[in-house]
PATOR-378560 format. One record per atom (N, C-alpha, C): atom name; residue in one letter; z, y negated, x negated. Coordinates in nm, 4 decimals. Each point is the difference from the previous one (the first is absolute). Example, Ala and Ser with C-alpha at 12.3 -4.5 7.8 and 13.67 -1.06 7.14 Angstrom:
PATOR-378560
('N' 'A' (0.7800 0.5690 -1.3190)),
('CA' 'A' (0.0000 -0.1190 0.0890)),
('C' 'A' (0.0000 -0.1200 -0.0900)),
('N' 'S' (-0.0720 -0.1050 0.0350)),
('CA' 'S' (0.0060 -0.1190 -0.0820)),
('C' 'S' (0.0730 -0.1090 0.0770)),
END
This chain:
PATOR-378560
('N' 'X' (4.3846 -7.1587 -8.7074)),
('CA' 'X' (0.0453 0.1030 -0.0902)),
('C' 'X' (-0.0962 0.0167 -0.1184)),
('N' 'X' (-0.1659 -0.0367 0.0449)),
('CA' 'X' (-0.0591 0.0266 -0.1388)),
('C' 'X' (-0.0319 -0.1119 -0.1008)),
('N' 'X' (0.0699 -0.1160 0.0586)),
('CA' 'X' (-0.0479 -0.1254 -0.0517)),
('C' 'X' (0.1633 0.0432 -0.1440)),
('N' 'X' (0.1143 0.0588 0.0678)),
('CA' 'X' (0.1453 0.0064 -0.0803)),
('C' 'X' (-0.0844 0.0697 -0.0752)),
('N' 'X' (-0.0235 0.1001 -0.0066)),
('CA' 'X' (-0.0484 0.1372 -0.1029)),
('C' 'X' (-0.1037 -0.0631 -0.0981)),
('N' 'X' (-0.0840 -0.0923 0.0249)),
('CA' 'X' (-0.0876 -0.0727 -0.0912)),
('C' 'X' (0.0819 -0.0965 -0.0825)),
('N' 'X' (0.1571 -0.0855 0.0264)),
('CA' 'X' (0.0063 -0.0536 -0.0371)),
('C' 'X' (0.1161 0.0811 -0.1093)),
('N' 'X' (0.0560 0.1214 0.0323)),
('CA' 'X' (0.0726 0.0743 -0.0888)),
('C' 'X' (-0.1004 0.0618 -0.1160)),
('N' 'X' (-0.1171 0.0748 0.0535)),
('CA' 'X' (-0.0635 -0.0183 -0.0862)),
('C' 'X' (-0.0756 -0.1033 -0.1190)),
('N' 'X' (-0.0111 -0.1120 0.0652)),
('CA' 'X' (0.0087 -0.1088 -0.0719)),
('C' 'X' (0.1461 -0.0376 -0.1370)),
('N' 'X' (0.0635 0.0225 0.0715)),
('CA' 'X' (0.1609 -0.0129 -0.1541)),
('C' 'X' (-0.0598 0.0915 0.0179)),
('N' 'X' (-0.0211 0.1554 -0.0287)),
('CA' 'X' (0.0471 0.1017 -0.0757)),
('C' 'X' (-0.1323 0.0158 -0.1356)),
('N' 'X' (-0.0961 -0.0925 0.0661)),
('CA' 'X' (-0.1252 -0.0424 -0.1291)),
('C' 'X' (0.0665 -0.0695 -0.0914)),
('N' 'X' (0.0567 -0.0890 0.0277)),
('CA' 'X' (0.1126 -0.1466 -0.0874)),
('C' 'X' (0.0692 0.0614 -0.0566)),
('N' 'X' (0.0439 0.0627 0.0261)),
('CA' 'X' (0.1121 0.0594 -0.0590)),
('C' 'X' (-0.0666 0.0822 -0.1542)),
('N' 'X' (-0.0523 0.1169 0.0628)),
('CA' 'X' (-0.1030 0.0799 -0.1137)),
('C' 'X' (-0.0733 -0.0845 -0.0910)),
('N' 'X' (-0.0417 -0.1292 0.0389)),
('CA' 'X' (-0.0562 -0.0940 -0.1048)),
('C' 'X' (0.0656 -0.0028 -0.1093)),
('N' 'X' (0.1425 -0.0817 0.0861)),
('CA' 'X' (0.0888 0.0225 -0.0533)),
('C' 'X' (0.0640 0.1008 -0.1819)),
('N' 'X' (0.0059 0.0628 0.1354)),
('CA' 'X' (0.0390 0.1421 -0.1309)),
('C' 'X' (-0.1040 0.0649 -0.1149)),
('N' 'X' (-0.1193 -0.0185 0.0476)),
('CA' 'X' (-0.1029 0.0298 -0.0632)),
('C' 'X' (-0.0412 -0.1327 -0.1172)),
('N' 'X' (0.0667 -0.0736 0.0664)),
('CA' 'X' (-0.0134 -0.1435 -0.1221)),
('C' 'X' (0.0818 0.0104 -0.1351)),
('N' 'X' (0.1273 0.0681 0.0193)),
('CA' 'X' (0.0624 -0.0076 -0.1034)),
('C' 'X' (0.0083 0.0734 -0.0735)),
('N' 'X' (-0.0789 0.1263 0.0096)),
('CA' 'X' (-0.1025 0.0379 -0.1121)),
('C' 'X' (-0.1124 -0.0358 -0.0835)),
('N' 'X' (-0.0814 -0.0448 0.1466)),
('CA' 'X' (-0.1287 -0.0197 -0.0756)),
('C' 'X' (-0.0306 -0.1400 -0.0765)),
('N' 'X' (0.1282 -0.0882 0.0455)),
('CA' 'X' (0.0306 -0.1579 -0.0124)),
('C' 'X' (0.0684 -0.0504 -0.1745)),
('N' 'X' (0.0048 0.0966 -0.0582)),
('CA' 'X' (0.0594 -0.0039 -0.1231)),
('C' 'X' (-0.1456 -0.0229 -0.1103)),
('N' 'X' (-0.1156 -0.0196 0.0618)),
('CA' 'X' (-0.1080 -0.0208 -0.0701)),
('C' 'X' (-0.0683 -0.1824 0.0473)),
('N' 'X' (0.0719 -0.0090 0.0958)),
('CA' 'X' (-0.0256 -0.1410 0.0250)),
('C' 'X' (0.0893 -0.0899 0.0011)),
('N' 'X' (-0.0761 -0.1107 -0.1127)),
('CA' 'X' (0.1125 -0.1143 -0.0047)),
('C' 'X' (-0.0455 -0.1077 0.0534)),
('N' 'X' (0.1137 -0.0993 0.0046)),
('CA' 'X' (-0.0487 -0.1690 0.0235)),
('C' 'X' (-0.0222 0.0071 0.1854)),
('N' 'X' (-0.1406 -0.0696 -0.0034)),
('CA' 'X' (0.0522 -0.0754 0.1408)),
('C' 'X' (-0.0670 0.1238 0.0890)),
('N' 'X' (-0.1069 0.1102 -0.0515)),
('CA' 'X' (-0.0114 0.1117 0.0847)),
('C' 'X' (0.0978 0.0665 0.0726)),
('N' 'X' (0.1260 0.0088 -0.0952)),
('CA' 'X' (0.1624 0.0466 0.0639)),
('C' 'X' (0.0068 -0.0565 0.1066)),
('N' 'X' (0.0734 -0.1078 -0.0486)),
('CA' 'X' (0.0187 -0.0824 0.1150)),
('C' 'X' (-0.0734 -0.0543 0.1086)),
('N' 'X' (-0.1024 -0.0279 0.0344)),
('CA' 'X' (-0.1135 0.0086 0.1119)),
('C' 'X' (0.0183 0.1643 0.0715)),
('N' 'X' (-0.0104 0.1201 -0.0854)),
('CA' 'X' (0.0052 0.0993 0.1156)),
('C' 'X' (0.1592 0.0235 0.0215)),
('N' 'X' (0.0977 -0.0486 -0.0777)),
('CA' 'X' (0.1247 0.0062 0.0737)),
('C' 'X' (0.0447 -0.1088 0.1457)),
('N' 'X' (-0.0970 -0.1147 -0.0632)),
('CA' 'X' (0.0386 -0.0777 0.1333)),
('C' 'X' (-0.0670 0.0436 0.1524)),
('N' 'X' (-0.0944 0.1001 -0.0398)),
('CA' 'X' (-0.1036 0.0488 0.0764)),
('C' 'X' (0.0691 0.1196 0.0378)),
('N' 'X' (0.1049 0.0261 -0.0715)),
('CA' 'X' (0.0571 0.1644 0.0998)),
('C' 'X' (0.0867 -0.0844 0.0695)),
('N' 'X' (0.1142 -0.0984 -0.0669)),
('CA' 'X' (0.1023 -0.0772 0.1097)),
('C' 'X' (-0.0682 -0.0477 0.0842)),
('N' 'X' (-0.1411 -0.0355 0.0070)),
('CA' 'X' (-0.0045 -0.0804 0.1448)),
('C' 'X' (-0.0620 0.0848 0.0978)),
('N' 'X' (-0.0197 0.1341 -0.0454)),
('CA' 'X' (-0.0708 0.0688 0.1033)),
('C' 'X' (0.1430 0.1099 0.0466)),
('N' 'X' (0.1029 -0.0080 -0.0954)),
('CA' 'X' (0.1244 0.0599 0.0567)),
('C' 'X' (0.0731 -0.0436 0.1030)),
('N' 'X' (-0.0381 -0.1786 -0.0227)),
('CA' 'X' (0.0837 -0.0826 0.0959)),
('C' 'X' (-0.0736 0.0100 0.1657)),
('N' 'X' (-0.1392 -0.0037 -0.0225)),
('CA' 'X' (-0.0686 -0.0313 0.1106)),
('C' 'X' (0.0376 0.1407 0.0870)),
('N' 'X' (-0.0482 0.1151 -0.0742)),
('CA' 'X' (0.0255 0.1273 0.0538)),
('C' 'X' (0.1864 -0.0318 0.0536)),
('N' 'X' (0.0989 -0.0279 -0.0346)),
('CA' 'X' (0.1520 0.0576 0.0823)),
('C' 'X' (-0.0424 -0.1180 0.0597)),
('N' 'X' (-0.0132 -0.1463 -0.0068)),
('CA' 'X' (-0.0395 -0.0843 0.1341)),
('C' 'X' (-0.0806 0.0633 0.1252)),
('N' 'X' (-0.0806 0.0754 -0.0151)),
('CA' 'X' (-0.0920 0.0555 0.0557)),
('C' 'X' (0.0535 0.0923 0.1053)),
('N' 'X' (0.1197 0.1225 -0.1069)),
('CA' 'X' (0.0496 0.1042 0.1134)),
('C' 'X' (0.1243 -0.0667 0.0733)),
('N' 'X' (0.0566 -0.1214 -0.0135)),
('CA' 'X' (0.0965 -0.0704 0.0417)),
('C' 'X' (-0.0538 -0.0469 0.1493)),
('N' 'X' (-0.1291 -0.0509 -0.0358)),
('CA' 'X' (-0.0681 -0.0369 0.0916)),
('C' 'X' (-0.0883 0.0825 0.0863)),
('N' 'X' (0.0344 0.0944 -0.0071)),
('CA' 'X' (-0.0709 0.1144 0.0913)),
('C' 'X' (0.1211 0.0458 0.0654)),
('N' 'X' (0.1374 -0.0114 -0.0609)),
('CA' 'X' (0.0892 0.0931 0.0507)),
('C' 'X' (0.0140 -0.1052 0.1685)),
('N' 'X' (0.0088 -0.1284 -0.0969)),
('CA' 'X' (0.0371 -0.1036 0.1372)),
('C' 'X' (-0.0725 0.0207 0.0915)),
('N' 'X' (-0.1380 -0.0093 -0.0279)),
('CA' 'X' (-0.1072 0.0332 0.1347)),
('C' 'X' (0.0343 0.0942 0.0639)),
('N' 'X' (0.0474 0.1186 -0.0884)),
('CA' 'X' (-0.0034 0.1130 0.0974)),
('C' 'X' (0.1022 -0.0228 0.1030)),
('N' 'X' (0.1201 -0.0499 -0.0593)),
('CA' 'X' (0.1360 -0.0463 0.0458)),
('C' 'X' (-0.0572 -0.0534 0.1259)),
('N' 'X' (-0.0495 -0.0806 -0.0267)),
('CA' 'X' (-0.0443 -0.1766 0.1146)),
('C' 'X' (-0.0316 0.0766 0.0890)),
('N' 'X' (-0.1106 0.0950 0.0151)),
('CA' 'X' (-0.1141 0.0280 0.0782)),
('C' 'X' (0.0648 0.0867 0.1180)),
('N' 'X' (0.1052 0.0698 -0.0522)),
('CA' 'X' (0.1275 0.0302 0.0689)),
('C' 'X' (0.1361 -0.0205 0.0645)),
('N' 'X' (-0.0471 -0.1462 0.0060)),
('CA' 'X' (0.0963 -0.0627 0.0098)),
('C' 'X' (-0.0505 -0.1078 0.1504)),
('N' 'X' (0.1527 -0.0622 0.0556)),
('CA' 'X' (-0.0634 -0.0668 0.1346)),
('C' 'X' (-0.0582 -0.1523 -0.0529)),
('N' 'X' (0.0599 -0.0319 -0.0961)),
('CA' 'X' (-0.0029 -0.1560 -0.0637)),
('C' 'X' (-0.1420 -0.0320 -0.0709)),
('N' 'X' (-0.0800 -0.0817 0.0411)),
('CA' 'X' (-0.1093 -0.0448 -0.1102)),
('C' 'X' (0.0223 -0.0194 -0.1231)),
('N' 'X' (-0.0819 0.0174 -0.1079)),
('CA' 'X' (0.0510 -0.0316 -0.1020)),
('C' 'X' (-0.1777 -0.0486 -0.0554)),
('N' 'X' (0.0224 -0.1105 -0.0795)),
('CA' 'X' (-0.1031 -0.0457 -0.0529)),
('C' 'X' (-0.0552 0.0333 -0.1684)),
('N' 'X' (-0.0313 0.0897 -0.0540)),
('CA' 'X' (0.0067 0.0568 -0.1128)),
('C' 'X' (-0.0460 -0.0865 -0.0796)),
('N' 'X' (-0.1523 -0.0780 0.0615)),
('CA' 'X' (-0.0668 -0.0520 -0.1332)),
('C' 'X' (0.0628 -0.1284 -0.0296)),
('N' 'X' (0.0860 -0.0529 0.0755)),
('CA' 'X' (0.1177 -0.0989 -0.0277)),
('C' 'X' (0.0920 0.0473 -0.0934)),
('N' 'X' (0.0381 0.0850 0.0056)),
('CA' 'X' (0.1408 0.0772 -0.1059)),
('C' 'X' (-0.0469 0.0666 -0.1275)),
('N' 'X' (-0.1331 0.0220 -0.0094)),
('CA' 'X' (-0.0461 0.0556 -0.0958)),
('C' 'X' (-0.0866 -0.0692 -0.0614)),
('N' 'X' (-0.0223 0.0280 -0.1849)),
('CA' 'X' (-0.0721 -0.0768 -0.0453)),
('C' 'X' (-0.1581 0.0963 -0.0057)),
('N' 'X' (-0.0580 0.0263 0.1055)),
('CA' 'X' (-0.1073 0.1262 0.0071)),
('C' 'X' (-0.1090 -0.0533 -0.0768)),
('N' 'X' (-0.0439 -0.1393 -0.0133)),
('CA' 'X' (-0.1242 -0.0338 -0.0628)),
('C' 'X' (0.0409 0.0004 -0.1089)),
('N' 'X' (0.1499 -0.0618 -0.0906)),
('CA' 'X' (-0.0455 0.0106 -0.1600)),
('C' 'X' (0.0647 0.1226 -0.0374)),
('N' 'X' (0.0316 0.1257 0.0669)),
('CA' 'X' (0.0440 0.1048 -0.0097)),
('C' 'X' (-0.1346 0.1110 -0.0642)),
('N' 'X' (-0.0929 -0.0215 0.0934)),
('CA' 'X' (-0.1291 0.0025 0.0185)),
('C' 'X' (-0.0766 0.0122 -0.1282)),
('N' 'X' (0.0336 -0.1829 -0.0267)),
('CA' 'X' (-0.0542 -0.0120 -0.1280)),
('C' 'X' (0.0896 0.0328 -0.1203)),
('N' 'X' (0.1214 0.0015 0.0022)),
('CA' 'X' (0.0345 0.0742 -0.1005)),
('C' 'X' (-0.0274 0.1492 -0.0341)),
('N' 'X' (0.0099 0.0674 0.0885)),
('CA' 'X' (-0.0875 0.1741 0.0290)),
('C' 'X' (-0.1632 -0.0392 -0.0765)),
('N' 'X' (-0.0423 -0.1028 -0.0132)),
('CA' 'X' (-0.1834 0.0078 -0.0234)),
('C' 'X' (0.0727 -0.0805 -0.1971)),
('N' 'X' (0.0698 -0.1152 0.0161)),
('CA' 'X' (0.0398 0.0365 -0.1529)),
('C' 'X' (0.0343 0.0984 -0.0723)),
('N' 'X' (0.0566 0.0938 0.0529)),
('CA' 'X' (0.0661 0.0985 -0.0391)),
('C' 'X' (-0.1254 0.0985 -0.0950)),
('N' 'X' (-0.0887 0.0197 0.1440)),
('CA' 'X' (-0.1621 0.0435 -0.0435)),
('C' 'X' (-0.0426 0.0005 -0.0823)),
('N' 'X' (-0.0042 -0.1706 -0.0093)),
('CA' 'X' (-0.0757 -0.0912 -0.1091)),
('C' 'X' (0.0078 0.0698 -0.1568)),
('N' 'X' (0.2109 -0.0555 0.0308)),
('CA' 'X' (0.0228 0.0704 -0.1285)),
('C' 'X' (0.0117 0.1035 -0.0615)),
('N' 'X' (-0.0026 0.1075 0.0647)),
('CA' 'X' (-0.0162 0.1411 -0.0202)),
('C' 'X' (-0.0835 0.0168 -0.1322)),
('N' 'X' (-0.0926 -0.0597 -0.0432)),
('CA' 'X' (-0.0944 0.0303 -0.0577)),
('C' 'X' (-0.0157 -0.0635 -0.1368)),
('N' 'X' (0.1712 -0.0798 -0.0191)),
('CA' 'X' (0.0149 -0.0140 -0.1322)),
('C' 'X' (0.1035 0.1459 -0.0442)),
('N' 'X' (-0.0323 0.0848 0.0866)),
('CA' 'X' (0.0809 0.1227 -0.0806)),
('C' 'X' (-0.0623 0.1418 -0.0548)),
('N' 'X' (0.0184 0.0919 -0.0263)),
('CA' 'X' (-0.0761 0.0697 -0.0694)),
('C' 'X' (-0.0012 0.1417 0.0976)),
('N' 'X' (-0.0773 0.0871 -0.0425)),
('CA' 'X' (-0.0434 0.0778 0.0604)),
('C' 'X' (0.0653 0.0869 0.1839)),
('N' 'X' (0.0964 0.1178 0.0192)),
('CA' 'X' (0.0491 0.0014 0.1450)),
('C' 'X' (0.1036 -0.1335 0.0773)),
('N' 'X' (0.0707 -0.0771 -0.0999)),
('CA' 'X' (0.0632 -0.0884 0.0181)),
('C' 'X' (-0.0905 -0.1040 0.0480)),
('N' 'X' (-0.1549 -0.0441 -0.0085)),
('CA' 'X' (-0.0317 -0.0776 0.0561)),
('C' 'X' (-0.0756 0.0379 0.1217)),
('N' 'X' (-0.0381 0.1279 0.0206)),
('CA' 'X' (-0.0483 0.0161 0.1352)),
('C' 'X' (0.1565 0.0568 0.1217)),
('N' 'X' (0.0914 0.0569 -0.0709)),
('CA' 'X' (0.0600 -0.0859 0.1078)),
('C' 'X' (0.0635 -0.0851 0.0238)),
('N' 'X' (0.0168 -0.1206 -0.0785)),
('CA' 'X' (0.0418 -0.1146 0.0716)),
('C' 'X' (-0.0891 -0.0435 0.0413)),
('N' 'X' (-0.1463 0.0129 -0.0188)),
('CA' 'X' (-0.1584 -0.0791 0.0900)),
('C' 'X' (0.0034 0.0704 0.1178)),
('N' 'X' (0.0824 0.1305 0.0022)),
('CA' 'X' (-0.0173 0.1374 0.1424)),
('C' 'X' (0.1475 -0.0936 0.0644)),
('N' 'X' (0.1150 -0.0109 -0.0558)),
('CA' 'X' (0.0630 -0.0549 0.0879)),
('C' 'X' (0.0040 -0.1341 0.0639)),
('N' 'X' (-0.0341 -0.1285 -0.0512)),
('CA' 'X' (-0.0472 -0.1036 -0.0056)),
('C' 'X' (-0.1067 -0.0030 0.1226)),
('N' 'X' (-0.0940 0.0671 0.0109)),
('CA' 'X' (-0.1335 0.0094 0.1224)),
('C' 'X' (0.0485 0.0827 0.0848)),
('N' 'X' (0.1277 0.0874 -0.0060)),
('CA' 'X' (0.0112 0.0506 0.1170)),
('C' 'X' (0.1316 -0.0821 0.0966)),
('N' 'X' (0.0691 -0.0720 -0.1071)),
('CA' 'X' (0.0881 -0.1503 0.0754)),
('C' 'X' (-0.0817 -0.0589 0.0310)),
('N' 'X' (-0.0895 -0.0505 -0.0240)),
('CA' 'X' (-0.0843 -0.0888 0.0353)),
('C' 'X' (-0.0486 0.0051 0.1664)),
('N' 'X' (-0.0505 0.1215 -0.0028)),
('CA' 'X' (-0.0918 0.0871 0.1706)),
('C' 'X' (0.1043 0.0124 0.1095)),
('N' 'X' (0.1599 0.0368 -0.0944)),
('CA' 'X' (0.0682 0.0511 0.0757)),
('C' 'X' (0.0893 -0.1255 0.0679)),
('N' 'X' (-0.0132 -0.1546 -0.0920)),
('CA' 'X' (0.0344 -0.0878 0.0643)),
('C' 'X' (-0.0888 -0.0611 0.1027)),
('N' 'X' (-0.1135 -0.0212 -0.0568)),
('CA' 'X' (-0.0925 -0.0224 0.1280)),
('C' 'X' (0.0027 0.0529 0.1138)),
('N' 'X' (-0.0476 0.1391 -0.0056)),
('CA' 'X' (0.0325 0.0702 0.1337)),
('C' 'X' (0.1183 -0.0428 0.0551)),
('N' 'X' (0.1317 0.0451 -0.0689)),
('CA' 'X' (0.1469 -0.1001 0.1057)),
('C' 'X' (0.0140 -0.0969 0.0427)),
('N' 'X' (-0.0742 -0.0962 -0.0536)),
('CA' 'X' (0.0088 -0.1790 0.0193)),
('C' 'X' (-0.1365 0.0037 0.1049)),
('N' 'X' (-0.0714 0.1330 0.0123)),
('CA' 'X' (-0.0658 -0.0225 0.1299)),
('C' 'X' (0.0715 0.1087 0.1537)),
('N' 'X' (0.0771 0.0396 -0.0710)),
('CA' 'X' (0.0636 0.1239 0.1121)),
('C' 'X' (0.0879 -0.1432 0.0659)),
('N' 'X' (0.0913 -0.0742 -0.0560)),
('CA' 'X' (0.0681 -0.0434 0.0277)),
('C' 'X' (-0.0064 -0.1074 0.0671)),
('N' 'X' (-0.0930 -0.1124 -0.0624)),
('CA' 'X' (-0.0434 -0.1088 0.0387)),
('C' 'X' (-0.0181 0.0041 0.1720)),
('N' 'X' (0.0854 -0.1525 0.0951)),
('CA' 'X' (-0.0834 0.0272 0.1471)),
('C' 'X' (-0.1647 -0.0209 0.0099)),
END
């Protein structure tokens, strides 16, 4: 339950980047844009991969059938897309880049920890 709540909190940083970008984003041009936009999509993607993949666990773990997660899931470049995400945070400008660096590191912990909850 607190690994879900880290990872909702996680989008709800992405998101605010997000929104906070397209204000403060009208002062940056060229490839700064685009580096922290590719840097909110990939930390948007990793984050709903993420609660998709928590829902299943939770599902599985309740369930009579084995299920092999780190087979079905892409948890390592998920991982690293959550630490790109980071990376790029920091071609953006002022609240817009701490939280996509706040959501980005908290996909990051919150995949690790699952890909170790889960793992046999």
């Amino acid at each position: 339950m607190l690994l879900m709540l880290m990872a909702v909190a996680a989008l709800v940083l992405v998101v605010a980047a997000g929104i906070c970008f397209r204000g403060e984003g009208k002062g940056i041009t060229g490839i700064r844009r685009w580096m922290f936009l590719l840097g909110a999509a990939g930390g948007g993607v990793s984050t709903v991969v993420l609660l998709v993949f928590l829902l299943h666990a939770y599902r599985a773990a309740h369930g009579t059938t084995r299920v092999d997660l780190d087979r079905l899931y892409p948890v390592f470049s998920m991982l690293g897309l959550g630490m790109l995400a980071a990376v790029l945070a920091f071609f953006g400008r002022r609240l817009s880049r701490l939280f996509l660096l706040g959501g980005g590191l908290l996909a990051v912990v919150t995949w690790y920890l699952a890909g170790l909850a889960v793992s046999p």
